[in-house]
GUDREN-915375 format. One record per residue (C-alpha): x, y, z; residue number from 1. Coordinates in nm, 2 decimals. Example, Ala and Ser with C-alpha at 12.3 -4.5 7.8 and 13.67 -1.06 7.14 Angstrom:
+--------+--------+--------+-----+
|     xx |     yy |     zz |   i |
+--------+--------+--------+-----+
|   1.23 |  -0.45 |   0.78 |   1 |
|   1.37 |  -0.11 |   0.71 |   2 |
+--------+--------+--------+-----+
# end
This chain:
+--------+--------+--------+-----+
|     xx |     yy |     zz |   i |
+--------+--------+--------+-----+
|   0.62 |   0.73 |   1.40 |   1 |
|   0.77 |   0.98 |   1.65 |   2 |
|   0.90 |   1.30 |   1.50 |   3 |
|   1.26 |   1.25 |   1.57 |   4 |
|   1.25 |   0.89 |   1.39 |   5 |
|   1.08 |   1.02 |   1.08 |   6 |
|   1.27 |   1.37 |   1.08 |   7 |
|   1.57 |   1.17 |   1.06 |   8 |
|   1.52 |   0.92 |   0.82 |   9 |
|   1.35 |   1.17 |   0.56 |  10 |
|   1.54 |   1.41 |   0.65 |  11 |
|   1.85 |   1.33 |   0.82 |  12 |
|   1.99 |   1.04 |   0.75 |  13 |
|   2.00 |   0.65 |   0.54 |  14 |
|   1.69 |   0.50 |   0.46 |  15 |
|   1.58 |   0.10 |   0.44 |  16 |
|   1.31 |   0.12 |   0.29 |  17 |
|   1.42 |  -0.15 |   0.06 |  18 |
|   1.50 |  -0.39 |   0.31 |  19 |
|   1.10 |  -0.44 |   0.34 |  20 |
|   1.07 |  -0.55 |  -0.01 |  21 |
|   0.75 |  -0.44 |  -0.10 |  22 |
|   0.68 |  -0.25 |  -0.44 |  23 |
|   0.63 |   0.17 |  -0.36 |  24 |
|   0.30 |   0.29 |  -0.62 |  25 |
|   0.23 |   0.62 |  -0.74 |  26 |
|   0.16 |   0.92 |  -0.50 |  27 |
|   0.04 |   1.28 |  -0.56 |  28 |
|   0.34 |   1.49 |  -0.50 |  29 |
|   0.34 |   1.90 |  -0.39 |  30 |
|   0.37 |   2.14 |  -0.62 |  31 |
|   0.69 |   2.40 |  -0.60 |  32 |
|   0.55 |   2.75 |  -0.69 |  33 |
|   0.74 |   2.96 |  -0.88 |  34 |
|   0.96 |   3.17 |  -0.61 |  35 |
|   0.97 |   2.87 |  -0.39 |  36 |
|   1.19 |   2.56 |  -0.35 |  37 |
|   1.37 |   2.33 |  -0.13 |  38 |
|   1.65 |   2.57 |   0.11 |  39 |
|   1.92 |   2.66 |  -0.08 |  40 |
|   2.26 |   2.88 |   0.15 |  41 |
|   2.57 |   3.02 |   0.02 |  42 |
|   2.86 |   2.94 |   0.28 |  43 |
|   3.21 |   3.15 |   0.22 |  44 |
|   3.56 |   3.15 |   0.41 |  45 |
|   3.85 |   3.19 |   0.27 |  46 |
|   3.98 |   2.92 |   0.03 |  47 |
|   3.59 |   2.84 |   0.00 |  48 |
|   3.28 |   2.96 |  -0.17 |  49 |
|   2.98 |   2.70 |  -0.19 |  50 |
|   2.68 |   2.62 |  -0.13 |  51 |
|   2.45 |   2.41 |   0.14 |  52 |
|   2.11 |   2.23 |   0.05 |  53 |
|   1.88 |   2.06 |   0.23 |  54 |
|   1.77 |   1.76 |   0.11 |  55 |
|   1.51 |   1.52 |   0.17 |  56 |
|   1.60 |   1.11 |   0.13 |  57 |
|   1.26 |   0.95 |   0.01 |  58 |
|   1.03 |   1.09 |  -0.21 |  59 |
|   0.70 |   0.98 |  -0.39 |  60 |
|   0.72 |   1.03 |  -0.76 |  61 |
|   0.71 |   1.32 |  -0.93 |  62 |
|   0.82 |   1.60 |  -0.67 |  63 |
|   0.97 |   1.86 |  -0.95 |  64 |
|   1.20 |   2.04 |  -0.67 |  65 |
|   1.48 |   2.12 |  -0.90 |  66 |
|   1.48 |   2.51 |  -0.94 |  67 |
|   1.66 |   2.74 |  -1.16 |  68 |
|   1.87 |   2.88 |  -0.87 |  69 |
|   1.98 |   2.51 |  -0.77 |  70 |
|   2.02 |   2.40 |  -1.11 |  71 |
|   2.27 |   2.70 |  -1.13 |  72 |
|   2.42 |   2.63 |  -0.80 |  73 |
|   2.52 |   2.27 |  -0.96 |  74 |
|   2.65 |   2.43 |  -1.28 |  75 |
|   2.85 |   2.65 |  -1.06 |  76 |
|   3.02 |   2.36 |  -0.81 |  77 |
|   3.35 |   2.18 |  -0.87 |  78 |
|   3.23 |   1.91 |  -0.65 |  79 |
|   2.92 |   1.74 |  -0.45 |  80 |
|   2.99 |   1.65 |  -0.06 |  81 |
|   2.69 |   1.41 |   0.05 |  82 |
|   2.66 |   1.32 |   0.42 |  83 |
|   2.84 |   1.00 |   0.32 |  84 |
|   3.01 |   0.94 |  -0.03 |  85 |
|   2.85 |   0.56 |   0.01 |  86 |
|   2.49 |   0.71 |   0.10 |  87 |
|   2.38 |   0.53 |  -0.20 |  88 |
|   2.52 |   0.20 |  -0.16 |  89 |
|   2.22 |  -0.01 |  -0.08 |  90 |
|   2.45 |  -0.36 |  -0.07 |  91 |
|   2.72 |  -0.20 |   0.17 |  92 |
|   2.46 |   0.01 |   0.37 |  93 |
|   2.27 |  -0.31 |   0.41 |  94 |
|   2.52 |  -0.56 |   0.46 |  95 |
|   2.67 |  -0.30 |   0.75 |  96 |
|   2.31 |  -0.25 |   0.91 |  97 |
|   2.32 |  -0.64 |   0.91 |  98 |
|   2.69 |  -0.66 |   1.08 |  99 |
|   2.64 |  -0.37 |   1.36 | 100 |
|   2.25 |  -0.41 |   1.43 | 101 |
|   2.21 |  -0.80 |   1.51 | 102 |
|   2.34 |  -0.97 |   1.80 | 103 |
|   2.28 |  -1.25 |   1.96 | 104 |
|   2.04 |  -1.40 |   2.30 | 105 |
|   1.86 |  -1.06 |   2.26 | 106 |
|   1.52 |  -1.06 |   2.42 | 107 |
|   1.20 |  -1.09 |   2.22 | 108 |
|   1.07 |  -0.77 |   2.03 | 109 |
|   0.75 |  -0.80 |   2.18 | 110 |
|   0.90 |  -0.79 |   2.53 | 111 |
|   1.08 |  -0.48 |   2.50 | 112 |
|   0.78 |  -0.25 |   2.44 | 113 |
|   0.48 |  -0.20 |   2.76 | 114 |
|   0.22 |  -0.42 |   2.69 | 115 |
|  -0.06 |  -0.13 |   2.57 | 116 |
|   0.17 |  -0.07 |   2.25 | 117 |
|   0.21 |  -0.49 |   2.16 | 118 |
|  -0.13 |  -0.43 |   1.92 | 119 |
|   0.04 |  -0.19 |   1.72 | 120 |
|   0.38 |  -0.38 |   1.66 | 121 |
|   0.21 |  -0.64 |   1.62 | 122 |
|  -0.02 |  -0.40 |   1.33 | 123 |
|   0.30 |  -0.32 |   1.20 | 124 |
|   0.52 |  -0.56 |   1.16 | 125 |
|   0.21 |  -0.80 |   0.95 | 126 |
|   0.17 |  -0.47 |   0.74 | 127 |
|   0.54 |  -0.45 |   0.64 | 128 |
|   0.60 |  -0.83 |   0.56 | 129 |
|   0.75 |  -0.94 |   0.87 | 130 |
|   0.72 |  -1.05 |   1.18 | 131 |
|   0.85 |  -0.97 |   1.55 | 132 |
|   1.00 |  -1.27 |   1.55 | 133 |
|   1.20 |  -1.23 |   1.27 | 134 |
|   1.27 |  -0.87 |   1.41 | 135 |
|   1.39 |  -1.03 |   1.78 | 136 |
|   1.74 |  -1.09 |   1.64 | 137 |
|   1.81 |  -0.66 |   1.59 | 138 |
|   1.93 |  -0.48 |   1.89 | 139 |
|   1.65 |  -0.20 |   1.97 | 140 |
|   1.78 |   0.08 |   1.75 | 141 |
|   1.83 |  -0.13 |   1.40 | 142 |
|   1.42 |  -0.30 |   1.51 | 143 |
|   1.30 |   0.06 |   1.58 | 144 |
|   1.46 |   0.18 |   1.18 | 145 |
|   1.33 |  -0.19 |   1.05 | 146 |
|   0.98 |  -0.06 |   1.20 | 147 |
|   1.00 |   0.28 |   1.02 | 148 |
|   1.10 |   0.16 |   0.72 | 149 |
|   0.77 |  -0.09 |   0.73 | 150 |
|   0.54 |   0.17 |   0.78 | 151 |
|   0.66 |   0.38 |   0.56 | 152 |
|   0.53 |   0.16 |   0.31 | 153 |
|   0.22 |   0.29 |   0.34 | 154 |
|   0.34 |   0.64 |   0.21 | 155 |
|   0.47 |   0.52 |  -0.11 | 156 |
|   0.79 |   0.72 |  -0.12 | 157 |
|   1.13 |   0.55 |  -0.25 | 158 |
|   1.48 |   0.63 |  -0.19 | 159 |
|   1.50 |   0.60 |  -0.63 | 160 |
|   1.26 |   0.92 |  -0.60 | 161 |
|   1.51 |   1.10 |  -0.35 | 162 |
|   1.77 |   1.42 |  -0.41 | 163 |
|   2.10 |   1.21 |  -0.37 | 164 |
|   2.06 |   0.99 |  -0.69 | 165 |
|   1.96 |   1.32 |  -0.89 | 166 |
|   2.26 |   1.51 |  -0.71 | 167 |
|   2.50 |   1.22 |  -0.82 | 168 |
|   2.36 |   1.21 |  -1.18 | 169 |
|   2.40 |   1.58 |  -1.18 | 170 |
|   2.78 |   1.55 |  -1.10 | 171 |
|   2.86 |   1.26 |  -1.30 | 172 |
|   3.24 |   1.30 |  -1.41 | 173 |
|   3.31 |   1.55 |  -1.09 | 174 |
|   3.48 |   1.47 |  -0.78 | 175 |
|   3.17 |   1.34 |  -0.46 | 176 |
|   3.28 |   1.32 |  -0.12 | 177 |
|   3.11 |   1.28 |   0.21 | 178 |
|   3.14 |   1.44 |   0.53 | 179 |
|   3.14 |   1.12 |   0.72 | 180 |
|   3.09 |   0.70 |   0.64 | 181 |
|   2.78 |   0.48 |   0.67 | 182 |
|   3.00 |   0.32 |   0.95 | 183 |
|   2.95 |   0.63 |   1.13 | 184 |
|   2.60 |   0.67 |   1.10 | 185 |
|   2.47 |   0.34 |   1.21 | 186 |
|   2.76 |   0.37 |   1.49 | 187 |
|   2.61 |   0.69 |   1.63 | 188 |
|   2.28 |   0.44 |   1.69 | 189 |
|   2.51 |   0.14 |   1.78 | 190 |
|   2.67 |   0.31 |   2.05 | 191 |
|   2.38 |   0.46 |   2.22 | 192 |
|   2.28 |   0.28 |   2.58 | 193 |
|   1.98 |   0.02 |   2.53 | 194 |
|   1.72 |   0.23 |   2.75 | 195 |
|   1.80 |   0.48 |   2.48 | 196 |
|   1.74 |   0.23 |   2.20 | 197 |
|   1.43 |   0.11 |   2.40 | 198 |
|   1.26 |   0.47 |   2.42 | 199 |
|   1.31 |   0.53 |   2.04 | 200 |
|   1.16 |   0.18 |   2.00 | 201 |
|   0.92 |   0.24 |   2.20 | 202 |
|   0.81 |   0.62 |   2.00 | 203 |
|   0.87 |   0.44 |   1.67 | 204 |
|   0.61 |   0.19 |   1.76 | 205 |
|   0.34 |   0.43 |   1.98 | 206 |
|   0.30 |   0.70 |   1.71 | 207 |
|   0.34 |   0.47 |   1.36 | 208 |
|  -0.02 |   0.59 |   1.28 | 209 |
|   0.07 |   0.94 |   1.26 | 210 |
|   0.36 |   0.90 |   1.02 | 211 |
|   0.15 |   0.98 |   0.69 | 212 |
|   0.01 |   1.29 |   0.79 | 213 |
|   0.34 |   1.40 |   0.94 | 214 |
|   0.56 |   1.33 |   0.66 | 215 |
|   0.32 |   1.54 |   0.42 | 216 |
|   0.32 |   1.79 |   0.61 | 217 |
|   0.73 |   1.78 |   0.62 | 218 |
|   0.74 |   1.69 |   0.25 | 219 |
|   0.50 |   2.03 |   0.22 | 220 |
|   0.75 |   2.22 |   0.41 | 221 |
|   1.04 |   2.10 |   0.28 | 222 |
|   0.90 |   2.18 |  -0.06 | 223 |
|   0.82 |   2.56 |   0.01 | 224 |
|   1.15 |   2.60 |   0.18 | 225 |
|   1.02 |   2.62 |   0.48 | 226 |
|   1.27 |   2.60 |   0.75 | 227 |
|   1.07 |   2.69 |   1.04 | 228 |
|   0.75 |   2.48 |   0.99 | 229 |
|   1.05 |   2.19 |   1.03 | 230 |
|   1.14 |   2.30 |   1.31 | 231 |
|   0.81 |   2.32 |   1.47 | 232 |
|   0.70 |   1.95 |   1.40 | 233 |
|   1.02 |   1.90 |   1.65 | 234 |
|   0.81 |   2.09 |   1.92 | 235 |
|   0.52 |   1.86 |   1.89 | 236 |
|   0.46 |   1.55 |   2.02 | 237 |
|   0.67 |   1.31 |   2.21 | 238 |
|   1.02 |   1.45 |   2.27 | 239 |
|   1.35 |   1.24 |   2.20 | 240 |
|   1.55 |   1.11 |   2.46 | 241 |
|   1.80 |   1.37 |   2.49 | 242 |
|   2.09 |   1.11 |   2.45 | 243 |
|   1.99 |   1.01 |   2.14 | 244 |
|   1.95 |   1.36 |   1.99 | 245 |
|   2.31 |   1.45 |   2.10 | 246 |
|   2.42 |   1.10 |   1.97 | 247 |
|   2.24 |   1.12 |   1.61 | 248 |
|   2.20 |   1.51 |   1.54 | 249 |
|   2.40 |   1.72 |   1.74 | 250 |
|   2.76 |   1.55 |   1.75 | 251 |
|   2.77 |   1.44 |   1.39 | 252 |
|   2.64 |   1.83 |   1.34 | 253 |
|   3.01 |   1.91 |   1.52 | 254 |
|   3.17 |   1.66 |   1.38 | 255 |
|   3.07 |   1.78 |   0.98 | 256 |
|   3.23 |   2.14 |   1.07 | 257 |
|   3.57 |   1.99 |   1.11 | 258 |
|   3.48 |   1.83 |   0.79 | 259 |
|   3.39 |   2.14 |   0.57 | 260 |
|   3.69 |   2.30 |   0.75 | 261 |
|   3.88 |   2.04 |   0.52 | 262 |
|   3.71 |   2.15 |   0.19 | 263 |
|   3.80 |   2.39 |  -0.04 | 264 |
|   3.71 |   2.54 |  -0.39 | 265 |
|   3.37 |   2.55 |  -0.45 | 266 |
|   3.13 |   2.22 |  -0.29 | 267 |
|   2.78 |   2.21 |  -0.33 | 268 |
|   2.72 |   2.01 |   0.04 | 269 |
|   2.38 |   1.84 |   0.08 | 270 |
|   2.26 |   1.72 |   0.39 | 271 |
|   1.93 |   1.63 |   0.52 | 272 |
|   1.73 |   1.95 |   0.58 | 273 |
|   1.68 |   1.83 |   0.94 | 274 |
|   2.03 |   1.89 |   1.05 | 275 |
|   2.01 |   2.25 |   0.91 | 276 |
|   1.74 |   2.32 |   1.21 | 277 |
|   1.68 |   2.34 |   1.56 | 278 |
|   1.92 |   2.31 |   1.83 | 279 |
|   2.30 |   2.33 |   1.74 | 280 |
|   2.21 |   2.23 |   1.34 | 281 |
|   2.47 |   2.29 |   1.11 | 282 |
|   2.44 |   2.62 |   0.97 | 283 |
|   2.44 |   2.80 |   1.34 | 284 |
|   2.78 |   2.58 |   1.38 | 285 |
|   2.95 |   2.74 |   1.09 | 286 |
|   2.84 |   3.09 |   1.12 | 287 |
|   3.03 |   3.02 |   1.49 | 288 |
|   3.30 |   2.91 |   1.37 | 289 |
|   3.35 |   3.20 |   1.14 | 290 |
|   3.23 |   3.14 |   0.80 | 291 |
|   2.96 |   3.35 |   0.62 | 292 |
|   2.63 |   3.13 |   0.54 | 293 |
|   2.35 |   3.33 |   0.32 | 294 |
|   2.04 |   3.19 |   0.20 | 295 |
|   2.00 |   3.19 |  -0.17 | 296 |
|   1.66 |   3.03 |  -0.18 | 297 |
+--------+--------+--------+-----+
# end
């Protein structure tokens, strides 16, 4: 899996990993040392005094990442502002992906990838239950997240085991909002040109066998806190088509300031950690626009 693809969907945006069907099992999960913990910010303007977190979307079982100082942070909030107040929708996020990713007299799956890489989608598609056949009717963006989600199967995470459905249970009987719609997340893929969609197929495809190793070492990270190691899996490796990183990342980054300009009292705002790093990520945004962001953890 390419960097970008697996930054995002762990850390950035939906997951489908149900849309593949197959049962997740039991996974050794890191450890959160005292002192440590996923990143935790403060962010202050008038009218407004909250807090930020960086989440992560899947998770294997049994990642205990739920500190005292976010715990309190949660005691402390009169509301919770996901990236989308649907996020956990799995019919609606489906049925959408369904709507906006298929179309029709699309050419084969197997034709839009070079030759040398037809082995591996061919590797991954038997893996994850499917075939490229079957996968022929998505344009190239919704094949390339059908593709991730398949081999992600082999990491035994689950979407069940992610941050947003303890967040939600956390602020059950308190007002949860979202800083954009499922609409506008698979849109920001949607619209993107189809030599876009056919490089990030293309990635998804050529570096599926490093996915494992990669997402433990961002799981690690994310664990400890660790903003910079993030950062740096970015550096390494293929680089995203520059389109699709303004597309996915950077505009909906922009977009979500005009959206916490809109919030007051006191919101605990979780995103996925990867939008809170590298280039024009949302904390850098609102410290330029004004407001006062100060890690708490």
């Amino acid at each position: 899996m390419n960097r970008w693809m697996i930054r995002f969907l762990a850390l950035c945006g939906l997951t489908l990993l149900a849309a593949c069907g197959s049962e997740q099992q039991k996974a050794p999960a890191p450890k959160v040392e005292a002192g440590q913990g996923p990143a935790l910010w403060r962010v202050e303007r008038a009218g407004l005094d909250g807090w930020i977190f960086g989440t992560i979307h899947v998770l294997p079982e049994g990642v205990d990442w739920q500190t005292p100082t976010i715990k309190q942070a949660w005691k402390d909030a009169d509301q919770l502002v996901l990236e989308a107040a649907d996020l956990q929708d799995q019919q609606k996020t489906l049925g959408l992906f369904e709507s906006m990713g298929r179309s029709p007299n699309l050419p084969a799956l197997d034709a839009r990838v070079p030759a040398g890489e037809r082995p591996e989608l061919d590797r991954i598609v038997k893996e994850g239950g499917t075939s490229a056949q079957a996968l022929s009717g998505y344009e190239s963006w919704a094949a390339a997240m059908l593709l991730s989600a398949a081999s992600q199967q082999s990491l035994n995470v689950s979407q069940e085991n992610g941050v947003e459905p303890a967040l939600i249970a956390a602020f059950k009987g308190r007002p949860i909002g979202g800083l954009e719609t499922i609409e506008r997340q698979f849109g920001a893929f949607d619209g993107l040109p189809e030599a876009a969609q056919r490089k990030l197929l293309i990635q998804t495809v050529h570096e599926a066998k490093d996915m494992k190793a990669l997402y433990n070492r961002i799981l690690t990270a994310w664990a400890k806190g660790d903003m910079e190691a993030i950062a740096k899996e970015d550096q390494n490796g293929e680089q995203p088509d520059p389109v699709v990183e303004d597309a996915i990342l950077t505009a909906r980054n922009r977009d979500w300031v005009g959206a916490v300009d809109k919030l007051k009292g006191r919101p605990f705002i979780a995103v996925g950690a990867g939008h809170l790093t590298g280039k024009d990520n949302l904390i850098d945004l609102l410290k330029a626009k004004g407001y006062k962001v100060t890690r708490v953890q």
